[in-house]
C-alpha positions in Angstrom: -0.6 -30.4 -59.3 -3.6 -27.9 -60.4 -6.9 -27.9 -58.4 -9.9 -27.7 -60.3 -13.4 -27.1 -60.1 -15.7 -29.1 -62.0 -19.2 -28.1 -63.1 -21.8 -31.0 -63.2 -24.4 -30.8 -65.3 -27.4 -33.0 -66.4 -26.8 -33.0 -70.2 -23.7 -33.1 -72.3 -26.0 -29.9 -74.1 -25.4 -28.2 -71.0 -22.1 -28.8 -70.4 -21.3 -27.7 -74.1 -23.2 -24.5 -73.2 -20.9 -24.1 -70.3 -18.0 -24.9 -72.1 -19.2 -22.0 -75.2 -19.7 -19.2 -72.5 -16.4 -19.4 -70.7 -14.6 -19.9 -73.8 -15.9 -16.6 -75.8 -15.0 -14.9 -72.8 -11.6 -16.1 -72.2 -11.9 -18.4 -69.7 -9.6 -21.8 -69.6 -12.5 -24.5 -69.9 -12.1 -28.3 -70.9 -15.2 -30.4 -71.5 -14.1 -34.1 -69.4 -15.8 -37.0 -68.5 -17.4 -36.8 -64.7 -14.8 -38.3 -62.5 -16.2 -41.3 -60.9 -15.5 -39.9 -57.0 -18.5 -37.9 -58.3 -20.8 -39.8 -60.1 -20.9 -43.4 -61.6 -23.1 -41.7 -64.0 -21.5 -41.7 -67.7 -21.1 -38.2 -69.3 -19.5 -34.9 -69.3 -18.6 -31.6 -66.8 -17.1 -28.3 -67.9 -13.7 -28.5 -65.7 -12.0 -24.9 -65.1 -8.8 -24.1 -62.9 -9.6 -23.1 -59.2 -8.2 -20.0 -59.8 -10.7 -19.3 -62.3 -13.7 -20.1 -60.2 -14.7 -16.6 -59.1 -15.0 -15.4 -63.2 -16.6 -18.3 -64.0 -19.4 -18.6 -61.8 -20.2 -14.9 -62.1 -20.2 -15.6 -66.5 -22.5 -18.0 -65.9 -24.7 -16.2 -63.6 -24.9 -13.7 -66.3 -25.8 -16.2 -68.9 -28.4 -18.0 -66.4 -26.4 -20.8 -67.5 -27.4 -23.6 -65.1 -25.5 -26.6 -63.3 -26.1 -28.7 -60.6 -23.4 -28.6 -58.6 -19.5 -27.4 -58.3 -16.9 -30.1 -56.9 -13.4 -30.2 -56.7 -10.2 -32.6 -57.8 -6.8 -32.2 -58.4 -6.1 -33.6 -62.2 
């Protein structure tokens, strides 16, 4: 089973953002509903492998691409 970190966000704009930055630079990203161990809230996260946390966080520090918080889930 993979690990994964999900990126919550506070608009499906953001999360599409997310989703745009990773994806031009070549990291795996999925755009998924928010599981509901997270929120109850309807809408979307930018979901990348554990493995790729590191690169991702870093891109989107770059991009001052914001979130509101990282959690983790194994899908």
């Amino acid at each position: 089973m993979t690990e994964y970190a999900y990126f919550l966000v506070d608009s499906t704009a953001q999360a599409m953002r997310l989703e745009k930055i990773l994806m031009d630079k070549g990291v795996e990203c999925k755009l998924v509903p928010v599981p509901r161990q997270f929120s109850s809230d309807c809408g979307l996260c930018a979901r990348v492998p554990k493995s790729l946390l590191e690169p991702a966080v870093k891109l989107l520090a770059a991009a001052k691409a914001a979130y509101r918080e990282i959690v983790f889930d194994y899908a």
